[in-house]
ZAMARGU-4260 file (C-alpha; in steps of 0.2 Angstrom, whole numbers, plus 5000, padded with zeros to 4 digits):
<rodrens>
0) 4141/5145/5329 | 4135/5139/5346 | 4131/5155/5350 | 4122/5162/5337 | 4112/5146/5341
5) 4108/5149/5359 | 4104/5168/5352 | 4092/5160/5339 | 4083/5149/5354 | 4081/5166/5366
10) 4073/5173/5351 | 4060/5157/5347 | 4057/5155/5364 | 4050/5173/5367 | 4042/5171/5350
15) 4036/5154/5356 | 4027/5161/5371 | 4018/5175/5364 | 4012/5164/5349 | 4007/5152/5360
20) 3994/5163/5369 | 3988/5168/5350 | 3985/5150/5347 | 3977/5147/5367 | 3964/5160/5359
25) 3961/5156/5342 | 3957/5138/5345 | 3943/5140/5359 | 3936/5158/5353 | 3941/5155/5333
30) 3945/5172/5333 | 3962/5179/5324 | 3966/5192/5335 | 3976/5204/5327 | 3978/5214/5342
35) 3988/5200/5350 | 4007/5210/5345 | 3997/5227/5356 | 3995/5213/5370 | 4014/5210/5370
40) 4018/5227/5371 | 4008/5233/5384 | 4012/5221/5396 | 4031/5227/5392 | 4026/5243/5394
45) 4014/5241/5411 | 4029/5229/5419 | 4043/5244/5417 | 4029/5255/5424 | 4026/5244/5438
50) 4043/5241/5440 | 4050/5259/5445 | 4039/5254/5459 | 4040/5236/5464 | 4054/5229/5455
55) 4057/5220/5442 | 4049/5203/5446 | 4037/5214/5455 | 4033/5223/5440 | 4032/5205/5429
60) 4019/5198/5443 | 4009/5216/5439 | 4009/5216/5422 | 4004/5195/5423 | 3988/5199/5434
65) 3983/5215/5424 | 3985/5207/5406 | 3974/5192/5412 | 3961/5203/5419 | 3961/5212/5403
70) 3960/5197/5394 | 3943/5192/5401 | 3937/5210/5396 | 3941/5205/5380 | 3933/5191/5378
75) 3919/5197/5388 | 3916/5213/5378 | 3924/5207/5359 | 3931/5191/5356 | 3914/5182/5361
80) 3904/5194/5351 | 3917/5189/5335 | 3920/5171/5336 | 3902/5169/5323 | 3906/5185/5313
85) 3915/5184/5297 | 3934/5183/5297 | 3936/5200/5289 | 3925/5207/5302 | 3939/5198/5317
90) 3952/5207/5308 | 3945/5224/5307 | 3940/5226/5325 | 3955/5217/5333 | 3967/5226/5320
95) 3957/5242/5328 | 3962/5237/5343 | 3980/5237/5342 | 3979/5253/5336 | 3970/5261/5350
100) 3983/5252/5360 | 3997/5259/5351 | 3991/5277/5351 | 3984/5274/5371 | 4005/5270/5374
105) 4011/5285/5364 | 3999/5295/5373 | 4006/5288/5390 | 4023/5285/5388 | 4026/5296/5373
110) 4035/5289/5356 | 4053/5290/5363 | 4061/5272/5365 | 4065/5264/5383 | 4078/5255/5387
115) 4073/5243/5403 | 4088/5237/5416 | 4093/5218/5417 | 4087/5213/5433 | 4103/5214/5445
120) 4101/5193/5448 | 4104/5190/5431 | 4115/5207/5426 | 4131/5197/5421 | 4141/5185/5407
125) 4145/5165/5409 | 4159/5158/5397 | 4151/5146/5384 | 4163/5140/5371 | 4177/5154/5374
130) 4164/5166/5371 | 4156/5180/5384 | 4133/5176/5384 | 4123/5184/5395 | 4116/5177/5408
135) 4098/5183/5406 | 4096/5175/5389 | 4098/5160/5397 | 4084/5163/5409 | 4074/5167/5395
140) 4077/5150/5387 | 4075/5143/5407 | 4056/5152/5405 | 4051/5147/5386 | 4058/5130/5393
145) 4045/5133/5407 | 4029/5140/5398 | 4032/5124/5388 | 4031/5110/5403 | 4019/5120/5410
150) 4005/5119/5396 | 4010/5101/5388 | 4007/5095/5406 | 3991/5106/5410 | 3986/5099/5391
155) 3987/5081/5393 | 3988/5077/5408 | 3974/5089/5419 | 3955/5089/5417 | 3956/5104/5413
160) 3967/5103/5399 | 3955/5090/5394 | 3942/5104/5392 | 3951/5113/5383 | 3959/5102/5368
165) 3939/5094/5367 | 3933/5112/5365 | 3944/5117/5352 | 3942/5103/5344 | 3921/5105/5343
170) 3916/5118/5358 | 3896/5112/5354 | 3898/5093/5356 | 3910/5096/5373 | 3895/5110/5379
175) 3884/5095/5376 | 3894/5083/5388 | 3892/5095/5402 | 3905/5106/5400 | 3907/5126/5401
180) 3912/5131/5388 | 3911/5150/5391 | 3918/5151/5406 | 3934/5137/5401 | 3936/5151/5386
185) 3936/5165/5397 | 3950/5156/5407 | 3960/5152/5392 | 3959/5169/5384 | 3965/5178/5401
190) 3979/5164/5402 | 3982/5169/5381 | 3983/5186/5387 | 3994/5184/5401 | 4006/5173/5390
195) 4009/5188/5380 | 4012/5203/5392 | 4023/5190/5400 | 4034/5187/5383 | 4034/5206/5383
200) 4040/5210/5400 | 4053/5194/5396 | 4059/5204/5381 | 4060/5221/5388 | 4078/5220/5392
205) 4084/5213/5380 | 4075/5227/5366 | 4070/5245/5369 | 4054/5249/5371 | 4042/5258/5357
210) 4023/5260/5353 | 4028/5250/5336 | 4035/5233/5345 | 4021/5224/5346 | 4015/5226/5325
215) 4034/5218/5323 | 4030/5203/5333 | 4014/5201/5326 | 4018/5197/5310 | 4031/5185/5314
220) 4019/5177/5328 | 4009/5174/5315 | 4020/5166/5302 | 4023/5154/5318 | 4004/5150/5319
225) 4002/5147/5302 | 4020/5136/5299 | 4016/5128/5316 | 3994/5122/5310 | 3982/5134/5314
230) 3976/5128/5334 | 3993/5117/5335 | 4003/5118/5354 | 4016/5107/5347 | 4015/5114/5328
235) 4019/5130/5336 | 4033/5126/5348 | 4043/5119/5333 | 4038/5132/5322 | 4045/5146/5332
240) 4061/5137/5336 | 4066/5135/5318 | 4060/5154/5314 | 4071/5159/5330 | 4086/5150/5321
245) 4080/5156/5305 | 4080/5175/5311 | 4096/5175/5320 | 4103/5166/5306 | 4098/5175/5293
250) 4103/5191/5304 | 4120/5186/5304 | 4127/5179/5288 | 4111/5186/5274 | 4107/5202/5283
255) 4102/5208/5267 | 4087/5199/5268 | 4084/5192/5284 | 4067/5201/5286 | 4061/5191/5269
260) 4069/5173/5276 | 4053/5170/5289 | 4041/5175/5277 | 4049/5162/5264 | 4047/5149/5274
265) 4030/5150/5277 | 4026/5152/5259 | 4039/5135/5256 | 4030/5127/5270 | 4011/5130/5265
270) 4016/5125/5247 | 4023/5109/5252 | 4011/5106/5267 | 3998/5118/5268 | 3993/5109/5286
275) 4007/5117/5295 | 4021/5105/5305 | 4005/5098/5316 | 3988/5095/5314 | 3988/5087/5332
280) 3981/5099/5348
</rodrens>
């Protein structure tokens, strides 16, 4: 049981910090960026590229630098130009965009999966309850773990962060105190970006690549957002926890239905309380 556990906190915690970037985005830019799962799997897809060169660490540092740049064309060139459209207008264009990502992979890497090595450091087994787990999940709970300090202490405790929860809370009365708020958004969208080719370079070991990897995580990054409160850090850290127990769970003992258990819970969760777990930024 333990270790279905610890399988069901890998799988949060890589949910948790690609959602997390999704949320980064929608609460400065109010934009739902459905393009956020073609994100993911590019920045899988450009750290195995960089990594026949550099490395696996080498190719995650790439693919962190490349993913933020694209995220400030982005927002230069799209999610500025959407955040006062209508929502249905957001989901047309950033739903296009996933799949010009999609077909820009096939076309590059073709539509064969690809399997990406454990990085040597981390290629190996430790004991936990009489029972063999590999090493690197652990390091991707030690990363989620990470990505989770890191923002709640940029968040509450920084200027910056500052900024950034007055702006999505009301972007024209924080513009009005003196801030930026065009060039904090441009920031958080790159760091949104970065967030999610990191959660794909993270996962790539652990699942084969594909063009279609990234529409499979949306959905469920979604379900997190919404379970979580729309804009919520903390809703969103708690939500993809109990989905990452609820999908390995549910993987396990009702495979039958395992793929049905996330979306249940959100429906359970916005009947009960449509708010989400958090309200709080």
């Amino acid at each position: 049981m333990l270790i279905q556990i610890l399988n069901g906190l890998v799988y949060g915690g890589m949910l948790y910090i690609v959602s997390v970037g999704l949320v980064l985005i929608f609460g400065l830019r109010r934009v739902v960026n459905f393009a956020h799962g073609g994100l993911y799997m590019l920045g899988a897809y450009i750290g195995f590229a960089a990594g026949l060169y550099f490395g696996f660490w080498g190719g995650l540092v790439v693919a962190l630098v490349l993913m933020a740049l694209l995220g400030v064309l982005l927002d230069y060139g799209v999610f500025r130009p959407l955040q006062d459209k209508d929502h249905m207008t957001t989901v047309l264009v950033t739903f296009g965009i996933l799949l010009v990502m999609e077909d820009m992979v096939h076309m590059i890497w073709g539509a064969d999966t690809i399997s990406v090595a454990m990085p040597a450091l981390f290629d190996g087994t430790v004991d936990i309850s009489g029972s063999p787990f590999p090493i690197y999940r652990l390091l991707v709970i030690a990363v989620a773990i990470v990505v989770v300090l890191g923002l709640t202490l940029w968040l509450r405790h920084s200027r910056a962060g500052l900024y950034v929860r007055a702006s999505s809370v009301d972007a024209l009365t924080t513009g009005m105190q003196g801030v930026d708020t065009e060039r904090l958004s441009l920031a958080v969208v790159g760091l949104g970006t970065a967030l999610a080719g990191l959660s794909g370079v993270i996962a790539s070991p652990l699942m084969a690549l594909s063009p279609a990897m990234g529409s499979s995580v949306l959905i469920e990054s979604f379900i997190v957002v919404v379970i979580g409160g729309l804009g919520s850090f903390s809703g969103a850290f708690f939500a993809a926890l109990v989905i990452g127990q609820v999908h390995n769970l549910g993987i396990v003992y009702l495979p039958n239905v395992s793929s049905m258990l996330p979306l249940l819970l959100m429906v359970v969760v916005l009947i009960l309380k449509p708010s989400g777990f958090a309200r709080s930024h």
